[in-house]
VEXDREN-2710 file (C-alpha; in Angstrom, 1 decimal):
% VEXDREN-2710
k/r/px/py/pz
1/UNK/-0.7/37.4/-32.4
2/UNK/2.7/38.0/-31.1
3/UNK/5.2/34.8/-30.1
4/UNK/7.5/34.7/-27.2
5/UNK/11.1/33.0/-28.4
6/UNK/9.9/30.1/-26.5
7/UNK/6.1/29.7/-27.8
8/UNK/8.6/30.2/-31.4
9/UNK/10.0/26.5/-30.1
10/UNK/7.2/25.1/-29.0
11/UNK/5.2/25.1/-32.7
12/UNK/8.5/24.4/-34.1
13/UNK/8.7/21.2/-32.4
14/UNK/4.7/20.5/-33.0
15/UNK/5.4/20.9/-36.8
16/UNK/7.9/17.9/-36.7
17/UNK/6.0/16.0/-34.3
18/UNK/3.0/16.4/-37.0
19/UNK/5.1/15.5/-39.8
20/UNK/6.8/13.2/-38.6
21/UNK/3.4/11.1/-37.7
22/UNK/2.3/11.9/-41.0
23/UNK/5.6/9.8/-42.6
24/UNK/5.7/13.0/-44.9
25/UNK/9.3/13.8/-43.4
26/UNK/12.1/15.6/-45.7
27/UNK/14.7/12.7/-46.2
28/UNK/18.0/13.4/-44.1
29/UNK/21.2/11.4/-43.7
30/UNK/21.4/8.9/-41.0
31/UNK/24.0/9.6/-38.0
32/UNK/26.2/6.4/-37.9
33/UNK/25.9/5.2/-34.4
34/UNK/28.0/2.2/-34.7
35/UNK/31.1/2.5/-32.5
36/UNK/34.6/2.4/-33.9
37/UNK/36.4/-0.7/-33.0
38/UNK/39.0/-0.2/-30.9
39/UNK/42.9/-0.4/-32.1
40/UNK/44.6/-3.0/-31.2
41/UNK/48.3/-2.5/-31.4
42/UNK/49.8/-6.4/-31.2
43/UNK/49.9/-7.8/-34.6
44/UNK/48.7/-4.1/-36.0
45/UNK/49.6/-3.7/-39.8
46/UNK/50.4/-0.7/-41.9
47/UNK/46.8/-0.9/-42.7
48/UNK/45.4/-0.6/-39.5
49/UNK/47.4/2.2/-38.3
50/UNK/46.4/3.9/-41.2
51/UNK/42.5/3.1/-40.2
52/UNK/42.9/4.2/-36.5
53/UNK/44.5/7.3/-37.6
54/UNK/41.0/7.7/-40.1
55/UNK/38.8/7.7/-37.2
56/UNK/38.1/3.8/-38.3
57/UNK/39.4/2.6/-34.7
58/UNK/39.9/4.3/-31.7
59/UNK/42.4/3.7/-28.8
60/UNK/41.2/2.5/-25.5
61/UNK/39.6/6.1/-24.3
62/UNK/37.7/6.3/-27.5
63/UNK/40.0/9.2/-29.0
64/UNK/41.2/9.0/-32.4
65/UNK/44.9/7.5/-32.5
66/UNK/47.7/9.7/-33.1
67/UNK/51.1/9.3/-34.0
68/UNK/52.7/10.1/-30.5
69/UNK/50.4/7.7/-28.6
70/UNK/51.5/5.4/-31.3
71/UNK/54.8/5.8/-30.2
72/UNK/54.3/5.4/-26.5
73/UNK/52.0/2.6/-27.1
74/UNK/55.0/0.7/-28.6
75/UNK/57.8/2.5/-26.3
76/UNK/55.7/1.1/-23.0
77/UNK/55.0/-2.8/-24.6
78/UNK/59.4/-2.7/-24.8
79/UNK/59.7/-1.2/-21.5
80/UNK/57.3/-4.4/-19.8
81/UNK/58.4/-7.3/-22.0
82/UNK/62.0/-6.6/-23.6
83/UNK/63.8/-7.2/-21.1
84/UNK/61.4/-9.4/-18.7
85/UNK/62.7/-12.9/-18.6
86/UNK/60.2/-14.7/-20.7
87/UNK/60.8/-18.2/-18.2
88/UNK/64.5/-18.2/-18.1
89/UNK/66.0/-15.2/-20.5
90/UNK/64.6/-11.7/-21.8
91/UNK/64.4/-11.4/-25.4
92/UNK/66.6/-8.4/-25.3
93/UNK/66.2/-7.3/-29.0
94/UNK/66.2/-3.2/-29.2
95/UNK/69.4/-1.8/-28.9
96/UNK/68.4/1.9/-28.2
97/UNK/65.0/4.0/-29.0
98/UNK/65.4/7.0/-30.9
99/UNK/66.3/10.1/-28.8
100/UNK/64.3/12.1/-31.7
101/UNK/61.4/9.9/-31.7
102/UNK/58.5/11.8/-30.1
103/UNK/59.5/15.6/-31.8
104/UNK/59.5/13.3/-35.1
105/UNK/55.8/12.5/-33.9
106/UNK/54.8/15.0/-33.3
107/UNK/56.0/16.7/-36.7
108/UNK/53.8/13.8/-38.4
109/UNK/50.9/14.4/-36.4
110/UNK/50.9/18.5/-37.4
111/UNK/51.5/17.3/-40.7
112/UNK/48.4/15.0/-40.7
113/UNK/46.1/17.4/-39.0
114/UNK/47.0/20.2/-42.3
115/UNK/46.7/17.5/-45.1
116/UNK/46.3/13.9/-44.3
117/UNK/48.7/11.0/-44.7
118/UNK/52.3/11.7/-45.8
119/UNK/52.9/9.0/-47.3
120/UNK/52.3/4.9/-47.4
121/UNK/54.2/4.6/-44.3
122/UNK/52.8/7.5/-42.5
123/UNK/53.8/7.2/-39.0
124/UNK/54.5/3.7/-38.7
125/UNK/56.9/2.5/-36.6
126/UNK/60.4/1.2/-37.6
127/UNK/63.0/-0.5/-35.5
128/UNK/65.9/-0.7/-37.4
129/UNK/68.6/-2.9/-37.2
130/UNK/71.7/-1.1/-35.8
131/UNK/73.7/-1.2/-38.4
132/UNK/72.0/1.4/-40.4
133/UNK/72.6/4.9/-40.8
134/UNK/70.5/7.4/-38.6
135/UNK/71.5/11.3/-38.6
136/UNK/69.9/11.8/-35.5
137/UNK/71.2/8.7/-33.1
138/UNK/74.2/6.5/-32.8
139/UNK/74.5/3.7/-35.4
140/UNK/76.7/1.0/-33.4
141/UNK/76.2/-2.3/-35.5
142/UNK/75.9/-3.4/-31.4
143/UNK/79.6/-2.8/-30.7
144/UNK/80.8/-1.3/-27.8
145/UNK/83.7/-0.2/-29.8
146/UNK/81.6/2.1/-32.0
147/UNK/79.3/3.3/-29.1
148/UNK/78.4/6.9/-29.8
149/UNK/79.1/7.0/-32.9
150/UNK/76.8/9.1/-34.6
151/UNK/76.8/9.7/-38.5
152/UNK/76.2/12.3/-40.1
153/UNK/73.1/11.9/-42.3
154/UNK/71.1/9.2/-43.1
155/UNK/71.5/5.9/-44.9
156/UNK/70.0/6.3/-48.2
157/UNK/67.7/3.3/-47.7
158/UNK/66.8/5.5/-44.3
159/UNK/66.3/8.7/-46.2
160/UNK/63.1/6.8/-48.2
161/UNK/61.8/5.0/-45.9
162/UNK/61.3/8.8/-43.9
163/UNK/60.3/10.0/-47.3
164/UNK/56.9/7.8/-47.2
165/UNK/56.4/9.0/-43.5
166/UNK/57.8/6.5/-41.5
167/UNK/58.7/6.9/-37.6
168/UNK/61.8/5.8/-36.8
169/UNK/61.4/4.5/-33.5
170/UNK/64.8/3.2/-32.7
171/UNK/67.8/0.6/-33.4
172/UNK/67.2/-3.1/-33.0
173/UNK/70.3/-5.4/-31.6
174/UNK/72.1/-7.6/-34.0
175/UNK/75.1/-9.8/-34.1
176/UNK/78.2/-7.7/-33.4
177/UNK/79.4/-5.9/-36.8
178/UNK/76.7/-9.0/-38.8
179/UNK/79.7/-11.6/-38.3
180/UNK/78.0/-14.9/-37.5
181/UNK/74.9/-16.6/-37.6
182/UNK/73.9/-16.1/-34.1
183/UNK/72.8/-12.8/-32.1
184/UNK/74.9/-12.5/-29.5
185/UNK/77.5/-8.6/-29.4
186/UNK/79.0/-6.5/-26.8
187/UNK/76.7/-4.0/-26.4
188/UNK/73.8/-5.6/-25.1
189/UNK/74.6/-9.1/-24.7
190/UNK/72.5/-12.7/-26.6
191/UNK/69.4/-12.0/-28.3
192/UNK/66.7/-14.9/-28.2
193/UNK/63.7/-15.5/-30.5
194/UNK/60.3/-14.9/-28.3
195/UNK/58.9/-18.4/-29.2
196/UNK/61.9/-19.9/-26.4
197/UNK/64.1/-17.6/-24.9
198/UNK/66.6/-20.4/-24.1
199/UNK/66.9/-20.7/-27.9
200/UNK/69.1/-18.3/-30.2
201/UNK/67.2/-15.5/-32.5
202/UNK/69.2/-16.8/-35.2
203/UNK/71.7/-13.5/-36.5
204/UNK/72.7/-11.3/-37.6
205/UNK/68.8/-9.4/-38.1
206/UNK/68.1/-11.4/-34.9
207/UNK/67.1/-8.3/-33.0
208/UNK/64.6/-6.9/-35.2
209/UNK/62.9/-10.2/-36.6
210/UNK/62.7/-11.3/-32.6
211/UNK/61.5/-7.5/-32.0
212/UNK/58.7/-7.5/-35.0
213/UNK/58.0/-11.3/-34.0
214/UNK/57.1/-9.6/-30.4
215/UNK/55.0/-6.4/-31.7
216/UNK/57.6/-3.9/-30.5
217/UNK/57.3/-2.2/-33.9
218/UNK/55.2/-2.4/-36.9
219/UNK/58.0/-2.8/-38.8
220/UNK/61.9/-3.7/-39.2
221/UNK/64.6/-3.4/-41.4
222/UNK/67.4/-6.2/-41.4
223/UNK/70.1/-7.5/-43.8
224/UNK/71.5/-10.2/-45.3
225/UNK/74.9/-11.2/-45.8
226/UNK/75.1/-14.8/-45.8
227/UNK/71.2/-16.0/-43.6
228/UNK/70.9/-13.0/-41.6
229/UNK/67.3/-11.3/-43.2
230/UNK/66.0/-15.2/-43.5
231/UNK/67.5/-17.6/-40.9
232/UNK/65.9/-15.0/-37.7
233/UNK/62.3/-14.7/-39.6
234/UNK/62.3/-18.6/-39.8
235/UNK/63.1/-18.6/-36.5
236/UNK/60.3/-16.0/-34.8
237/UNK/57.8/-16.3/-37.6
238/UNK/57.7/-13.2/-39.2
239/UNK/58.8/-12.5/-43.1
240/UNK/62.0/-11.5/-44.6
241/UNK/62.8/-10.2/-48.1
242/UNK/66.3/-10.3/-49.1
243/UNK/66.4/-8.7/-52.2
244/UNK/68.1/-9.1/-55.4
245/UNK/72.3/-7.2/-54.7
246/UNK/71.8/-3.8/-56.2
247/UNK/68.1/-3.3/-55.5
248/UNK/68.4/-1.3/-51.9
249/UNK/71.8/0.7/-51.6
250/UNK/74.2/-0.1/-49.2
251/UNK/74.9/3.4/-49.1
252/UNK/75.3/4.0/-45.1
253/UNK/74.9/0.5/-44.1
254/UNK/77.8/-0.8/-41.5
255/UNK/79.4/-3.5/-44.5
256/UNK/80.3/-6.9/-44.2
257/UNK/80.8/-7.7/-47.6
258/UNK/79.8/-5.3/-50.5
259/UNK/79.6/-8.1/-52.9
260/UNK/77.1/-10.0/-50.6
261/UNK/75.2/-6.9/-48.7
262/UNK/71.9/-6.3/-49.3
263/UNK/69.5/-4.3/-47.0
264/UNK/65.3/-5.2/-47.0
265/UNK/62.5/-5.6/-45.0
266/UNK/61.4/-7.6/-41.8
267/UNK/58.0/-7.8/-41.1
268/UNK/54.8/-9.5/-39.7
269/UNK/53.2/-9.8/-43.3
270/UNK/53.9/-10.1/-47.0
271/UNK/51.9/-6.8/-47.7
272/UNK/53.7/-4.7/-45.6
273/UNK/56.9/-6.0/-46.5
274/UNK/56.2/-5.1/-50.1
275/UNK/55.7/-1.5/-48.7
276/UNK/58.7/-1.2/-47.2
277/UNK/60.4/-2.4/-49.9
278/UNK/58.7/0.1/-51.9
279/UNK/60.6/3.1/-49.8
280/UNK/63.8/1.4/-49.4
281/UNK/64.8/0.4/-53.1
282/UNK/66.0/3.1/-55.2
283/UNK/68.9/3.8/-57.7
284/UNK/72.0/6.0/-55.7
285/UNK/74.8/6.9/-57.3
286/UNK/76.9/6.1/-54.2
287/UNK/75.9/2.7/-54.3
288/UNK/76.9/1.2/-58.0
289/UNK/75.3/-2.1/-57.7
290/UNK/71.7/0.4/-58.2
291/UNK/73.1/1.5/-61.4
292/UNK/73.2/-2.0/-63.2
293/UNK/71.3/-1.5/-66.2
294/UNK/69.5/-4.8/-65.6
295/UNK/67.7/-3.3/-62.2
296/UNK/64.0/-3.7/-62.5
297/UNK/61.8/-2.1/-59.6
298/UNK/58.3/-1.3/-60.1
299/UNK/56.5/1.2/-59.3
300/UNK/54.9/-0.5/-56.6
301/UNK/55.4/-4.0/-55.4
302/UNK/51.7/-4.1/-54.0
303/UNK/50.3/-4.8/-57.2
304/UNK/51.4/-8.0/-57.4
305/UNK/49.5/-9.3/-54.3
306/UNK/47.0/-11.0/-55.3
307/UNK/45.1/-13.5/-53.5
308/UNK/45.3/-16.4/-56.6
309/UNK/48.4/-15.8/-57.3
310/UNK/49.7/-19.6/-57.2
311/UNK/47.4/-20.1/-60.0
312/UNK/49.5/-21.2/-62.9
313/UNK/52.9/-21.0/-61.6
314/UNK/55.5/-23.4/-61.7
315/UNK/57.9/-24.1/-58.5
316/UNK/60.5/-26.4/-58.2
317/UNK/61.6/-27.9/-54.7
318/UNK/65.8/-27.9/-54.2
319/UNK/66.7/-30.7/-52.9
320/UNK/70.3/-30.6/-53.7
321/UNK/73.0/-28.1/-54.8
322/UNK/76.4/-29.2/-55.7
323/UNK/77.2/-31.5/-52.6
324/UNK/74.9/-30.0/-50.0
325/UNK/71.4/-31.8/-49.5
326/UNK/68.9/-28.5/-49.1
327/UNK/66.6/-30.3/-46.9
328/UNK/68.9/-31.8/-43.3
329/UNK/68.2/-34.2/-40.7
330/UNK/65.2/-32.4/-39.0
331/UNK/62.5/-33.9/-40.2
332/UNK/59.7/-31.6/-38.6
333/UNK/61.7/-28.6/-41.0
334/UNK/61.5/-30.9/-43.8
335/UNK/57.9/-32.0/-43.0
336/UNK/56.4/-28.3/-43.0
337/UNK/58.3/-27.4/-46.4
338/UNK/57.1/-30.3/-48.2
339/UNK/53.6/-29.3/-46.5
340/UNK/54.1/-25.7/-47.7
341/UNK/54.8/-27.2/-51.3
342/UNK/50.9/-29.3/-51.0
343/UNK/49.6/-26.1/-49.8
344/UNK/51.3/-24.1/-53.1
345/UNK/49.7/-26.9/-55.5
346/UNK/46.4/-27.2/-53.4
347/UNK/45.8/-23.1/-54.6
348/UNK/47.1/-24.2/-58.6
349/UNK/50.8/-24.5/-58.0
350/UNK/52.7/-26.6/-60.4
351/UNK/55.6/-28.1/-58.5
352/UNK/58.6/-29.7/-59.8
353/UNK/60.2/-32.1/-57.2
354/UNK/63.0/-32.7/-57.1
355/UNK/65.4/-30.2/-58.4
356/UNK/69.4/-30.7/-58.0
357/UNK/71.8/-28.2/-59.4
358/UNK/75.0/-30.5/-59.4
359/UNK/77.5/-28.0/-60.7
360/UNK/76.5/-25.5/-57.9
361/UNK/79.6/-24.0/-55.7
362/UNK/79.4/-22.4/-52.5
363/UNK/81.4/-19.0/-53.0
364/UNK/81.8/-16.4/-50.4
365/UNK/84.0/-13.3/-50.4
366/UNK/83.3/-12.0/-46.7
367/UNK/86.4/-12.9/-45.5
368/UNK/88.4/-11.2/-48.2
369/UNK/86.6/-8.4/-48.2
370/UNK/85.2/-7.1/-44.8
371/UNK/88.4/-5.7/-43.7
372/UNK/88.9/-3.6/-46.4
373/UNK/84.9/-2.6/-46.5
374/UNK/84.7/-1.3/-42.9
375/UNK/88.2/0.7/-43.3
376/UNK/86.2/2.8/-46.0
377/UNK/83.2/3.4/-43.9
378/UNK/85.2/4.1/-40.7
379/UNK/87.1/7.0/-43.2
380/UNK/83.8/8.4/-44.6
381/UNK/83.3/10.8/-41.3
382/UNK/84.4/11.1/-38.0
383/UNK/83.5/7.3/-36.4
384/UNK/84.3/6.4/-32.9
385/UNK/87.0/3.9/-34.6
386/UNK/89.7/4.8/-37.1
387/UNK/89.4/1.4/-39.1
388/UNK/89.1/-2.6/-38.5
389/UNK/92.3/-2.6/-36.5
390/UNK/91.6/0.1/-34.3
391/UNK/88.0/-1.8/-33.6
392/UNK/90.1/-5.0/-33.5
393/UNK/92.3/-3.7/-30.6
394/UNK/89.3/-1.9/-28.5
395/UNK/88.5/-2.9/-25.4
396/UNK/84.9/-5.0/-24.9
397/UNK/84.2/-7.0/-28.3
398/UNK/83.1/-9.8/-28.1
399/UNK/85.5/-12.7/-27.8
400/UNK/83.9/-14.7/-30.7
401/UNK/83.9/-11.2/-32.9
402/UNK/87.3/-10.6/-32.2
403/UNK/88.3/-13.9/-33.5
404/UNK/86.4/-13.6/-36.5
405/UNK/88.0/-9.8/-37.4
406/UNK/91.4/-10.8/-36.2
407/UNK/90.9/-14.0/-39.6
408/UNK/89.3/-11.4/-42.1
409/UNK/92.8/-8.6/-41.0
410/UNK/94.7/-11.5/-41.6
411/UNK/93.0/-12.6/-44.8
412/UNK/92.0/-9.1/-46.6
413/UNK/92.8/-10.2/-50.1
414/UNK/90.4/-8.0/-52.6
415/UNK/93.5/-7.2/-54.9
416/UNK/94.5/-10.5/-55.7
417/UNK/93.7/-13.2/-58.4
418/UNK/92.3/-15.5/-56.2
419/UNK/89.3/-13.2/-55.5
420/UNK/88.7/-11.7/-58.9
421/UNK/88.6/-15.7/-60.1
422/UNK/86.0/-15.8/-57.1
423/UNK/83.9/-12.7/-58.2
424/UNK/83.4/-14.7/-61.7
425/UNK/82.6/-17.7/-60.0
426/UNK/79.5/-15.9/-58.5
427/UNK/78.6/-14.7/-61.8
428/UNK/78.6/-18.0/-63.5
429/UNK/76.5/-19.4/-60.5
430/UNK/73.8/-16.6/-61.4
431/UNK/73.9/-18.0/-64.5
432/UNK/73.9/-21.4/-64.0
433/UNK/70.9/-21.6/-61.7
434/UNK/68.9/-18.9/-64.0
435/UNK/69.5/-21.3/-67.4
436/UNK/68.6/-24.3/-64.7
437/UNK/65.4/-22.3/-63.7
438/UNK/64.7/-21.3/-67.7
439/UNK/65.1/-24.9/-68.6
440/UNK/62.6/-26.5/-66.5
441/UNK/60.1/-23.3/-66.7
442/UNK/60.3/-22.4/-63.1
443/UNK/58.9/-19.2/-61.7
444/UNK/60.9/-20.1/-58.2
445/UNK/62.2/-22.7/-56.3
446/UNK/61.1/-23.4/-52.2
447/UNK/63.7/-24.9/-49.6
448/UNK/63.7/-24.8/-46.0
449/UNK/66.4/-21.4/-45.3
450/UNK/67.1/-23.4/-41.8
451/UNK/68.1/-27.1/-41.3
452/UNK/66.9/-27.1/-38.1
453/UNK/64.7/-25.2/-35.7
454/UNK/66.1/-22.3/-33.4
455/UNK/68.8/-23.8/-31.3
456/UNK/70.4/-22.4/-27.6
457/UNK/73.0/-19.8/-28.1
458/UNK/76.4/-21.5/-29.2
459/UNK/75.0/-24.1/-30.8
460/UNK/75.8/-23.1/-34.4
461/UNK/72.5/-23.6/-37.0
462/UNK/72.7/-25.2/-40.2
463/UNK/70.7/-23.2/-43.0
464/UNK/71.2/-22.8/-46.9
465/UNK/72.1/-19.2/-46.8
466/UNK/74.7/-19.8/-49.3
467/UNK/72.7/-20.7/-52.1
468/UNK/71.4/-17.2/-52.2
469/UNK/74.3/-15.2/-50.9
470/UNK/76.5/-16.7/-53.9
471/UNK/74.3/-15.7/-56.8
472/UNK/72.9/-12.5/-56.0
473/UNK/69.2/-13.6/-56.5
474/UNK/66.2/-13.0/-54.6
475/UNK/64.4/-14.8/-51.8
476/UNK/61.7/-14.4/-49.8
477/UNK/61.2/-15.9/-46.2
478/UNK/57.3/-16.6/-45.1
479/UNK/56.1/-18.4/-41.7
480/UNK/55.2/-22.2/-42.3
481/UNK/54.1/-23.4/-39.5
482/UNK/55.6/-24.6/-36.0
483/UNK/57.2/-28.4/-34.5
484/UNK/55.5/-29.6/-32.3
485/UNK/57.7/-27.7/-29.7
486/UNK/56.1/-24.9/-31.3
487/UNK/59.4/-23.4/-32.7
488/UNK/58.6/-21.2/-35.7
489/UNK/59.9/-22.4/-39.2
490/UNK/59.7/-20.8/-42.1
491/UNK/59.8/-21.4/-46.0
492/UNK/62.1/-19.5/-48.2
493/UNK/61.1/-18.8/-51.7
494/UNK/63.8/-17.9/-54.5
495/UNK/63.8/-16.2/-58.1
496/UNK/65.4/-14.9/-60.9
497/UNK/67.6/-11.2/-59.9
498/UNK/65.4/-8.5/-60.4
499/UNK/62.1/-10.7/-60.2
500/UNK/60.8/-9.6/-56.2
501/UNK/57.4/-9.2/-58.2
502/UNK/57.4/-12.9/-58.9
503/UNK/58.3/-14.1/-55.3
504/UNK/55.8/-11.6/-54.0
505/UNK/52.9/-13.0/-55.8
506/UNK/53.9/-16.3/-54.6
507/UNK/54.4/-15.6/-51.1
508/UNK/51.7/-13.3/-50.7
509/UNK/49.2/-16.3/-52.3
510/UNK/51.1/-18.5/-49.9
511/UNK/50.6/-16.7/-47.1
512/UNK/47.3/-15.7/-47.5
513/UNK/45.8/-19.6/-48.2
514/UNK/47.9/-20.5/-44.9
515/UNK/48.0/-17.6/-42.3
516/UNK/50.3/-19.2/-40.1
517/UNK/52.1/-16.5/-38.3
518/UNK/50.8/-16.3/-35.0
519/UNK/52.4/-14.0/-32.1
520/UNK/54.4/-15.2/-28.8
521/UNK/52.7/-15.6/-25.7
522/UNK/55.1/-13.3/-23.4
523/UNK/55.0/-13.1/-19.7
524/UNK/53.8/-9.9/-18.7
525/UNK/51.7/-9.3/-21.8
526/UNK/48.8/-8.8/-19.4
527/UNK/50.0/-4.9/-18.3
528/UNK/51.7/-4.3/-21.9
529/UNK/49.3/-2.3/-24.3
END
């Protein structure tokens, strides 16, 4: 008997209907029919970028997510809330997007399709603060003065974090040329932290802790002088890591002070600020602060999150350092550090309270040496500005910036006796606060890195920025908690140089048992992605 194709189809299907009533069927893998959650781009982490890009999550039409609608995901939340007044004032915290942004996407999504992820920061979005190095836009440190003025590669700490695969999405604002406490510069006017836009973002990183705070990036880069990568994450609830001097190079970084600069992450969690800490550290031979031979950097500072990591450590709480009480007059700050200390021994936290360091002295260089430090970047390729006076003298800084250059011009002193004796004054504060540390078996102290919550613009903030900033150490800034006018504040955590292992374990542990970062509510959320 001869078969038309189609009788061929019609046994064919018989046969399976026959076996499969007779439970005899061949096994076979089951098609997953669960859907794939959808991404969600405010509070997004490295982690779930990297799922949405696996197929994990999906964007809102059910398509896999890609790098370039990752981009304009985050381009189109900053084009409806940055500068929307939020009640009174926008936040205004990105200085410029990356003209190269979307051909960069692009680039990683060809490079995905052929053989995966690039790297740990495969296409995930970085605002840096403008005061960094980029090859392919203007680095300005917000000045109108230095507006255009493109160099001409990359600062090293730039260089890695493209390396793991990041997308640098643009420039954050900061305080003009880092020079003050509070964000406020010429080139795009006051920065405010999302929380309260009538209150300051806190400076000089205020951009890009006010911009992560407000999930217009997955990630930032800031830095620290004297507060400025731990006074604006207290004040917008996100974390910063100002690492030991030496461990990121200052290599293509705008200076303040080379003595007290120091580049590191801003970000909305401990884990991906270990990442990005990861990419950004390195030894350069242009920076020789990388090349002290006691530099420690592992090979990754992710495997020292861990969960119980408060178990069995021993943390002091500084109350007082030479004359200066660390804990002020607000007592909702002081109320959520002590808090964050319970919390610390509540997870198997030994704390030591109180510690005082009487011999501590406050000693800063920036005046001395900022001057003197900008001249040599200026010189190092063809800047919009020939050196600090020339910036001094043009037209549109910032009244309050101006000021403060004019002093440093008029007290650049890096050759005289006075500041070596002050450069070995910093030394023997490392010291003194290490054999402090060593002598009551600390792992790290805690201390509120504000006095106060974020205050209006002009309105200067007390902190205890100088405690780190003189010794070189390490500190790490997690969210702990909110007053009760639900202003973020945060708890800074500080080690032994060359010991960011230590203070991650902590503050990962910490953050973790606590989870209290929570995001702004923004007018105009509703039509943002």
């Amino acid at each position: 008997m001869r078969h038309t194709p189609s009788s061929h189809w019609v046994i064919a299907l018989l046969a399976l209907l026959i076996v499969g009533c007779s439970g005899s069927a061949p096994d076979a893998t089951p098609i997953d029919t669960t859907p794939a959650e959808t991404f969600t781009l405010k509070e997004a982490t490295v982690a779930d970028i990297h799922a949405a890009f696996a197929g994990k999550q999906v964007t809102e039409d059910g398509k896999p997510l890609t790098c370039l609608k990752l981009g304009e995901m985050y381009i189109d939340r900053i084009a409806a809330l940055d500068d929307t007044p939020q009640g009174i004032f926008a936040i205004n915290a990105v200085q410029a997007l990356n003209p190269q942004w979307r051909n960069q996407a692009k680039a990683l999504d060809a490079a995905y399709a052929e053989k995966g992820l690039t790297g740990p920061l495969h296409c995930v979005p970085v605002l840096l603060k403008d005061l960094y190095d980029t090859k392919d836009a203007p680095t300005t440190a917000s000045s109108l003065s230095l507006a255009g003025s493109v160099p001409p590669d990359d600062a090293t700490s730039v260089a890695g974090l493209r390396k793991a695969g990041a997308l640098i999405l643009g420039k954050a604002a900061m305080t003009e040329f880092a020079y003050f406490t509070q964000s406020y510069n010429s080139a795009n006017g006051r920065i405010a932290t999302p929380y309260d836009t009538t209150r300051d973002a806190g400076g000089s990183s205020g951009g890009t802790a006010a911009a992560i705070a407000a999930n217009f990036a997955a990630v930032g880069t800031g830095s620290d002088t004297c507060a400025s990568i731990r006074l604006p994450p207290s004040n917008s609830s996100v974390v910063g890591v100002r690492a030991s001097v030496g461990l990121v190079s200052q290599d293509g970084l705008v200076p303040l002070s080379h003595t007290q600069d120091v580049g590191g992450p801003i970000t909305r969690t401990v884990r991906d600020a270990a990442l990005m800490l990861d990419a950004m550290a390195s030894v350069d031979s242009a920076d020789p602060a990388t090349l002290d031979a006691e530099r420690k950097q592992p090979p990754t500072y992710t495997a020292y999150l861990k969960a119980d990591g408060l178990k069995g450590k021993r943390i002091g709480i500084l109350r007082t350092y030479g004359g200066t009480a660390a804990f002020g007059g607000d007592a909702e700050v002081n109320a959520l550090v002590d808090q964050a200390a319970a919390d610390m021994a509540a997870k198997g936290a030994e704390i030591v309270d109180p510690v005082d360091l009487p011999e501590f002295e406050t000693v800063s260089v920036i005046v001395q040496e900022f001057a003197d430090h900008l001249d040599e970047y200026l010189a190092s390729f063809e800047a919009a500005r020939e050196d600090t006076v020339d910036v001094f003298t043009a037209p549109g800084v910032h009244p309050v910036i101006r000021t403060i250059i004019g002093a440093s011009l008029a007290a650049r002193d890096t050759s005289s006796a006075e500041y070596q004796q002050a450069l070995a004054k910093r030394d023997a504060m490392r010291a003194y606060v290490e054999s402090e540390m060593d002598r009551l078996k600390l792992d790290a102290l805690i201390y509120p890195p504000v006095t106060q919550p974020a205050l209006p613009t002009g309105v200067p903030q007390g902190s205890n920025c100088a405690f780190s900033a003189t010794t070189s150490m390490p500190s790490i800034v997690v969210p702990a908690g909110f007053t009760n006018g639900d202003l973020p504040v945060g708890v800074e955590i500080f080690g032994r140089k060359w010991d960011e292992s230590t203070l991650f374990t902590i503050a990962y542990a910490y953050e973790q048992a606590t989870q209290h970062r929570r995001p702004p509510a923004l007018a105009g959320e509703a039509a943002a992605p």
